[in-house]
MARFINU-834559 format. One record per residue (C-alpha): residue number from 0; chain; x, y negated, z negated. Coordinates in Angstrom, 1 decimal. Layout:
# MARFINU-834559
R kemar rotor   east  north     up
R   NUM     A      X      Y      Z
...
//
This chain:
# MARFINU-834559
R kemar rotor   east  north     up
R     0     A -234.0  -18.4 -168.6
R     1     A -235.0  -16.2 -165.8
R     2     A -231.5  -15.7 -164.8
R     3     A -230.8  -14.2 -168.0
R     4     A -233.9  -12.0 -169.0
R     5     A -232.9  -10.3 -165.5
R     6     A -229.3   -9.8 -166.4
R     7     A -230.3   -8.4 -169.9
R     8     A -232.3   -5.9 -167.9
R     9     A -230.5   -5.0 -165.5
R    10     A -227.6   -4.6 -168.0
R    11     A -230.2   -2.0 -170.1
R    12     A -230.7   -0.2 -167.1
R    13     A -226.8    0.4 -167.0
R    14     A -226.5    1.6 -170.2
R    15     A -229.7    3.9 -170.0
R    16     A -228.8    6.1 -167.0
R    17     A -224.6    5.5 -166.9
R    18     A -224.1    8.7 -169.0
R    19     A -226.8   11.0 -166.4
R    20     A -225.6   12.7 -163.8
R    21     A -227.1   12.1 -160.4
R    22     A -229.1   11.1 -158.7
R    23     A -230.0    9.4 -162.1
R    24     A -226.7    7.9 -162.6
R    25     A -227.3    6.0 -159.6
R    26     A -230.1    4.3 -161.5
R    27     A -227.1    2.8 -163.6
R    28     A -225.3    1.3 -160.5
R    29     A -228.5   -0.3 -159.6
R    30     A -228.6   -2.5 -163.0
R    31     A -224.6   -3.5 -162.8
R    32     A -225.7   -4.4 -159.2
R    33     A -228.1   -6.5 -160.2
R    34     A -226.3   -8.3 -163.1
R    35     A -223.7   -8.8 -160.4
R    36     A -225.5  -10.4 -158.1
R    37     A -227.5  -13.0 -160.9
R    38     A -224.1  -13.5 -162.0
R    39     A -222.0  -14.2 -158.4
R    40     A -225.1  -16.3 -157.8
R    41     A -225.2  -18.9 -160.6
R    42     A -221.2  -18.8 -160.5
R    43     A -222.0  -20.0 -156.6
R    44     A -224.2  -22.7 -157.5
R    45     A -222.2  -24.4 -160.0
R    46     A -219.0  -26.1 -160.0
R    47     A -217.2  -24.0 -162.0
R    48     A -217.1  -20.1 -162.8
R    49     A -215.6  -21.2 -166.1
R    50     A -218.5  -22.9 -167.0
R    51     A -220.9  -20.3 -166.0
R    52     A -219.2  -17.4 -168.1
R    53     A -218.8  -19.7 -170.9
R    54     A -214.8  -20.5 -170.6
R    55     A -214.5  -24.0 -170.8
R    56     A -210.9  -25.9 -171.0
R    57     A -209.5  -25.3 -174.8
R    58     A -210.4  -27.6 -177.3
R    59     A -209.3  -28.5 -180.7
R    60     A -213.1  -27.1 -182.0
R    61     A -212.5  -24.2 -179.6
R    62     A -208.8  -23.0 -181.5
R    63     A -210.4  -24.0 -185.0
R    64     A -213.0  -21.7 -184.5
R    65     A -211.2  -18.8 -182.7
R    66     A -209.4  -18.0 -186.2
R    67     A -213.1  -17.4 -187.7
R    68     A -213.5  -15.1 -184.9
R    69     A -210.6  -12.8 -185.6
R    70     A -211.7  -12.7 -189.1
R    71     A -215.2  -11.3 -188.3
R    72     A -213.4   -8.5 -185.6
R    73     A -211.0   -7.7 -188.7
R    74     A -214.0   -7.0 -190.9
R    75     A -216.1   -5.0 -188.5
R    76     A -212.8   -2.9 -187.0
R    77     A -212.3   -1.9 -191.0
R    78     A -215.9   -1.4 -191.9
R    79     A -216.4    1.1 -188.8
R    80     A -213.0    3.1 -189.4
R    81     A -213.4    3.1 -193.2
R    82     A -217.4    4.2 -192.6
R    83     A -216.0    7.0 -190.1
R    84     A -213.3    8.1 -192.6
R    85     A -211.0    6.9 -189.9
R    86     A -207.1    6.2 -190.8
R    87     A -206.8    2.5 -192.1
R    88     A -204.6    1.1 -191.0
R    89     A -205.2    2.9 -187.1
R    90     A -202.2    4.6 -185.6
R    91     A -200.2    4.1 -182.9
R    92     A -201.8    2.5 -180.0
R    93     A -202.9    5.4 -177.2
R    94     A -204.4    5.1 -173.5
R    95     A -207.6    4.0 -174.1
R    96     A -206.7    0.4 -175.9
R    97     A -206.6   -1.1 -172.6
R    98     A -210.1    0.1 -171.2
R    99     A -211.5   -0.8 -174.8
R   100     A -210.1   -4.4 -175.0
R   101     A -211.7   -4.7 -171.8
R   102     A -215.5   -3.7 -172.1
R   103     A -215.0   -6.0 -174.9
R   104     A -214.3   -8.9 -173.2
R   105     A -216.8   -8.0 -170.4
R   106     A -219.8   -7.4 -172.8
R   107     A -219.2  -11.1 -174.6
R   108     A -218.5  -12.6 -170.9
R   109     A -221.7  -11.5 -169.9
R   110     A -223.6  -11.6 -173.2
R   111     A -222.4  -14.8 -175.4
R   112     A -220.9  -15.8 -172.2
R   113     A -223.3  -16.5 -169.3
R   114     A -226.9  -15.1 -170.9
R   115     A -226.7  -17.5 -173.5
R   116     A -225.2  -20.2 -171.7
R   117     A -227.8  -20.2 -169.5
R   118     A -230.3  -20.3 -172.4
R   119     A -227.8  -22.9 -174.7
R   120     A -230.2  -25.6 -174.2
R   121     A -233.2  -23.3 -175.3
R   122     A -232.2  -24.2 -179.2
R   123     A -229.4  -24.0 -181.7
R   124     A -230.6  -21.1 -183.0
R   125     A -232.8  -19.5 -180.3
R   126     A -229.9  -19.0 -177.6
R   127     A -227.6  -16.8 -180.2
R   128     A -230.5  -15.1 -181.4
R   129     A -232.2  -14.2 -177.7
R   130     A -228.3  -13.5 -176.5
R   131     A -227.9  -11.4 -180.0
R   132     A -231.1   -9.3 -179.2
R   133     A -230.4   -8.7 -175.8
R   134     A -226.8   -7.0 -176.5
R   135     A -228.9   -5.1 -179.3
R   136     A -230.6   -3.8 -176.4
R   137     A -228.2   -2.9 -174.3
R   138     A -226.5   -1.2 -177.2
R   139     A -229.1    0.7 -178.1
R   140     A -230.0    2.1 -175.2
R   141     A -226.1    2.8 -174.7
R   142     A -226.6    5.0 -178.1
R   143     A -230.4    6.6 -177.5
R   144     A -229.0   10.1 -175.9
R   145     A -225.7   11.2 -177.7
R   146     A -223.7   13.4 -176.0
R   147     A -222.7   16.8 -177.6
R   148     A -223.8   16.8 -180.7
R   149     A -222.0   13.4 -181.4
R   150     A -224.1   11.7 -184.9
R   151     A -225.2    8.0 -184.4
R   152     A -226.5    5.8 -187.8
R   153     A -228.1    4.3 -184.7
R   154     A -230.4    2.0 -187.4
R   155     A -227.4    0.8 -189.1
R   156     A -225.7    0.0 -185.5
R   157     A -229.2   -2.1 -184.7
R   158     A -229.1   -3.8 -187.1
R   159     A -225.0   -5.1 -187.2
R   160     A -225.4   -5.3 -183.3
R   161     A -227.6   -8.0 -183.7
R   162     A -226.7   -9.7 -187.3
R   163     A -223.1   -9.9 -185.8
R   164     A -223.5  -10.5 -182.5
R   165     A -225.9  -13.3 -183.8
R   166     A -222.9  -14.6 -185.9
R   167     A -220.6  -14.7 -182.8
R   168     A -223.5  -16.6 -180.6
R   169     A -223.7  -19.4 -183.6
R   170     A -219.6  -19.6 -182.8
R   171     A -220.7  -20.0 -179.5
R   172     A -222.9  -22.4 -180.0
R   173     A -220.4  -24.5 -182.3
R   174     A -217.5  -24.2 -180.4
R   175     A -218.9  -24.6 -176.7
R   176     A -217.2  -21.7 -175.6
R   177     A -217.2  -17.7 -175.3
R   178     A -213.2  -17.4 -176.5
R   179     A -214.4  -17.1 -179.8
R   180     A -216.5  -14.3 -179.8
R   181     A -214.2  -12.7 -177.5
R   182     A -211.9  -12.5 -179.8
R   183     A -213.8  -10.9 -182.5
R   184     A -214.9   -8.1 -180.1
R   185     A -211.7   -7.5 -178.6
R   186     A -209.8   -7.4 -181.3
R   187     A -212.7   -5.3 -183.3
R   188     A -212.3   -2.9 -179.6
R   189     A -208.7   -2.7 -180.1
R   190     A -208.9   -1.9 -183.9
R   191     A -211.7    0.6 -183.8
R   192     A -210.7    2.5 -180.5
R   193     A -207.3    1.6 -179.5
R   194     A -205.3    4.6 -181.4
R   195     A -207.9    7.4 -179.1
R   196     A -206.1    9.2 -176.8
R   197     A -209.2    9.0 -174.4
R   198     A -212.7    7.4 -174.1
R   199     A -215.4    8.3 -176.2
R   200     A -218.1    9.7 -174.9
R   201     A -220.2    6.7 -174.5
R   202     A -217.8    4.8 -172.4
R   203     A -217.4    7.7 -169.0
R   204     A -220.5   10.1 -170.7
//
């Protein structure tokens, strides 16, 4: 449990101070240093990394629920884009689908991943829930200081942060492993983002 109320924090104090310039940006660096370190740590004491990040050998439960995943990144990608007046279907896939696929797959890996594996045995319901709130966290604090002018319905982005990212912890939960959620948030990444030409401003600030 410890190992994870750390890495939630330290993971905050990324997203806080990554869009400051310095020294404050440094601030930032400190909280990826220290998720790192949690992280390189429990992957050292255990047998396997695999098991630590929540990427356990496939299963048939692991490919039945990986569908149900998709499905929840399909509805999301279409809910933002329609709610943005984005074009629906998205256009033609541009530089950034590459970097957005990737902080996707990063945020479950650490997230759904290894904060609530380390917590699975907390509860059925209580390691989702405690792995849902912490990326609430961490997203909102991403979100508190827009950049130029940029509008954020940040309640509305609480509130399907954690009622999502709750649904994708009970996939977690059922199927063992992080490849489900990491699929809905890739593909919701790739959806969403992946026809920008360049990052949005709360990726680089």
């Amino acid at each position: 449990m410890r190992e994870a109320v750390i890495a939630a924090a330290g993971m905050c104090l990324f997203a806080l101070f990554a869009k400051f310039p310095l020294p404050l940006f440094l601030v930032s660096l400190v909280g990826l240093l220290v998720v790192a370190t949690v992280i390189a740590r429990s992957i050292q004491n255990a047998t396997s990394w695999r098991a630590v990040l929540g990427w356990p050998p496939f299963t048939r439960r692991v490919w039945l629920s990986i569908p149900f995943g998709c499905i929840i990144g399909l509805f999301l990608a279409a809910s933002y884009r329609i709610t943005y007046a984005l074009p629906l279907p998205p256009g033609p896939l541009q530089g950034f689908v590459v970097p957005a696929a990737l902080i996707g797959a990063v945020e479950e890996s650490v997230y759904r991943g290894y904060i609530q594996g380390k917590i699975g045995k907390s509860g059925f319901l209580f390691a989702p829930a405690f792995a849902a709130l912490s990326h609430t966290a961490y997203k909102s604090a991403l979100f508190l200081f827009p950049l130029n002018g940029s509008e954020i319905q940040f309640g509305m982005l609480v509130a399907l942060t954690f009622v999502f990212g709750f649904l994708l912890g009970l996939l977690r939960q059922i199927s063992g492993s992080v490849l489900p959620a990491l699929a809905a948030h890739v593909l919701f990444d790739v959806l969403a983002y992946g026809d920008w030409p360049q990052a949005p401003w709360w990726v680089w600030g």
